[in-house]
N, C-alpha and C positions, 0 to 999 in steps of 0.2 A: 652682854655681847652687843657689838654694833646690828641694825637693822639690817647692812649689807649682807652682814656673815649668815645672819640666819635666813635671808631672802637664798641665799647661794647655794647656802647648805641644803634648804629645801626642794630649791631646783635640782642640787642634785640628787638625791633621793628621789623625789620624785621622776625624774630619765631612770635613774636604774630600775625602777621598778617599773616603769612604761616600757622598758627595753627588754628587762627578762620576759614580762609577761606578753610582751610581740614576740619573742625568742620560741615562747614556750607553744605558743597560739601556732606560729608557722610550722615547727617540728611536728606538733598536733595534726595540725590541718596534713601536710605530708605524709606520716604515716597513717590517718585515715581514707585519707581520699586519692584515686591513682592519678598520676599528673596531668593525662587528658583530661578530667575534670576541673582540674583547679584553673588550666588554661581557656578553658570552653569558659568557663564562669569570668572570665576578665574581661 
């Protein structure tokens, strides 16, 4: 395979799996913490 396809391919994978695990982090973070907290900490 050309160097492009697998730079691309890995970029993608690599977002998807930065994107669920921000996905998962934020639902987390929501369900534990109540919203005044997570705005007070910004």
């Amino acid at each position: 395979m050309p160097k492009i396809t697998l730079l691309l391919l890995a970029t993608t994978v690599a977002m998807g799996i930065t994107g669920a695990a921000f996905c998962v982090g934020v639902t987390y973070a929501f369900t534990q913490l109540p919203i005044e907290q997570i705005l007070s900490s910004l």
